[in-house]
C-alpha positions in Angstrom: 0.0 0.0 0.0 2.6 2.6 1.3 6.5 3.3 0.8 7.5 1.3 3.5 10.9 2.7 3.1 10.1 6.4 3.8 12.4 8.0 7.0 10.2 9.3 10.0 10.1 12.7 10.1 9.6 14.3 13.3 8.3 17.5 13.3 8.4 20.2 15.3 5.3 20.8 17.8 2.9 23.3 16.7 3.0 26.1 18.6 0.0 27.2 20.8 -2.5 30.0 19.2 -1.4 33.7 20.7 -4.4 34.4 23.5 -4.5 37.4 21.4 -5.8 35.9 18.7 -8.8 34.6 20.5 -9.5 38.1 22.3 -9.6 39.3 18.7 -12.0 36.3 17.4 -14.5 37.1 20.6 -14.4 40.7 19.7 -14.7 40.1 16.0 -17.7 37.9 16.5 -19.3 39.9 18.9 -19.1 43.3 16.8 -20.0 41.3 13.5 -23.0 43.3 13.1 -20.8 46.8 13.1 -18.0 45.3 11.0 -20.3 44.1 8.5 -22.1 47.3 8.0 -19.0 49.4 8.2 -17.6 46.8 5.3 -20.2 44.8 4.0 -19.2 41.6 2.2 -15.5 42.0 2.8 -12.7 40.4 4.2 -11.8 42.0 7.7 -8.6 41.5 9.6 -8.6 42.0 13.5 -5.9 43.1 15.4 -6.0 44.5 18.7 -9.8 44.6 19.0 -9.7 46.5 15.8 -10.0 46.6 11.6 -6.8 47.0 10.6 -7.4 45.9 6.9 -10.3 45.0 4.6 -11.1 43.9 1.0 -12.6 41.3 -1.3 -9.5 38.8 -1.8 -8.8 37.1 1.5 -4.9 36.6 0.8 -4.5 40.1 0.2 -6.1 41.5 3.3 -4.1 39.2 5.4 -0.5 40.5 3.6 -2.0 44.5 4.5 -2.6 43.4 7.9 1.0 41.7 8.5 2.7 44.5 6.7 0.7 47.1 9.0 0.9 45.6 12.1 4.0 43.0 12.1 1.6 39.8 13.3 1.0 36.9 12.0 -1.5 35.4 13.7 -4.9 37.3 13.7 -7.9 36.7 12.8 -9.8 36.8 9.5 -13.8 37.3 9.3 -15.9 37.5 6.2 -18.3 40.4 6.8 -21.2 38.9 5.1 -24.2 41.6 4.6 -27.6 40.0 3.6 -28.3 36.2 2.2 -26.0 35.4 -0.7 -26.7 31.9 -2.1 -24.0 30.5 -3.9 -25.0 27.5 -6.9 -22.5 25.4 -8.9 -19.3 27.2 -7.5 -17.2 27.9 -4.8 -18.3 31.1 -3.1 -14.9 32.3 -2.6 -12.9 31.2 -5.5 -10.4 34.1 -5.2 -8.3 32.3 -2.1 -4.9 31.1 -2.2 
């Protein structure tokens, strides 16, 4: 079935999720209703309880947010505004 003679690997261990990162996701997900009509059916990044960049392509909002802030870890929220129903395709066929 498999290469039996493949080397074991051992990888590093993940490291644990920044608490920051979590404060953002609360705040991010209890605001949702601001963020979305400040920037409605955009990508937001959160950072410090706080938009720091928005836009419709996912990967690109994330590179504005690391270059403004420095982080990498942060979270990412779609800021979906009203009922979109999505047939035959991927909603979000612009991501990496």
């Amino acid at each position: 079935m498999g290469d039996t003679n493949m080397p074991n690997q051992a990888f590093p261990p993940v490291p644990p999720t920044p608490r920051e990162y979590w404060e953002d996701n609360d705040w991010a997900n209890t605001h949702i209703a601001e963020i979305a009509a400040a920037y409605p059916n955009l990508w937001v990044a959160v950072v410090d309880k706080q938009v720091v960049a928005s836009g419709k392509i996912i990967s690109d909002v994330r590179k504005a947010a690391e270059t403004k802030t420095g982080k990498t870890h942060f979270p990412v929220v779609f800021a979906e505004s009203g009922i979109h129903v999505y047939t035959g395709q991927s909603p979000f066929s612009n991501q990496d």
